[in-house]
C-alpha positions, 0 to 999 in steps of 0.5 A: 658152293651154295646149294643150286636148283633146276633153273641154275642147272639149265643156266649151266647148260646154257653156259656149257654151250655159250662160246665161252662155254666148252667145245665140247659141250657146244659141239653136240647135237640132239643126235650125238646126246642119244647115245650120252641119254642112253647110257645114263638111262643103262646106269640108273637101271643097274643102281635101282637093281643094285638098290644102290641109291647113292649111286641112283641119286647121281645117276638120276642126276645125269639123266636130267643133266642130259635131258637138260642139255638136250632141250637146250639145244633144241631151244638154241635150235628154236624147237622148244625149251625145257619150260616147254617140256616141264609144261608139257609133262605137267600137263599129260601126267595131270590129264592122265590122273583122272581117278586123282584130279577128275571124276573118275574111280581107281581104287587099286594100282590095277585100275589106276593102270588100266584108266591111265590107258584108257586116258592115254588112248584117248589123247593120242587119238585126239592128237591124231585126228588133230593131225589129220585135220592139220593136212 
């Protein structure tokens, strides 16, 4: 099999739920995969501990497997699709980075961490007066 990238694993989801697909597959909801999402999480966990990182490559995988498959039945749900959330984190990561793609200073992890905070406190208190506003 030639090798596959992030757009052909989110055609195989989208396969996996097509009905041609899998029952299986086609029968799970946002809700149901929590449980699938949470144990994969628990396996990468024990991998890193391990420091196993066979193991954590195809746990890591499944991880986003999920994700994957969650975010296309959000899109067969017309909620969002997986470029909505690539594009969401994208976007919350490189605002949060201000010490890397804005004017701000980190020099040590500790005040990397402490601006990231600071960026993150002021975005969800943006989102919150947004709310707000939206009512």
């Amino acid at each position: 099999m030639a090798k596959k990238n992030f757009k052909d694993l989110c055609k195989l989801a989208a396969i996996l739920r097509s009905p041609k697909g899998c029952p299986w597959d086609r029968k799970q909801t946002i809700l149901s995969m929590m449980e699938h999402i949470q144990e994969e999480s628990e396996e990468v966990c024990q991998a890193i501990k391990n420091a196993d990182n066979e193991n954590l490559k195809e746990e890591l995988g499944d991880v986003i497997f999920q994700i994957v498959m969650i975010a296309q039945i959000a899109k067969e749900n017309g909620h969002f699709d997986m470029n909505d959330v690539v594009s969401g984190i994208y976007k919350k990561i490189y605002s949060r980075h201000t010490w890397v793609f804005g004017k701000d200073k980190a020099k040590t992890p500790e005040e990397a961490k402490e601006m990231w905070l600071k960026n993150k406190a002021i975005e969800k208190a943006k989102k919150s007066n947004r709310s707000k506003k939206a009512k």
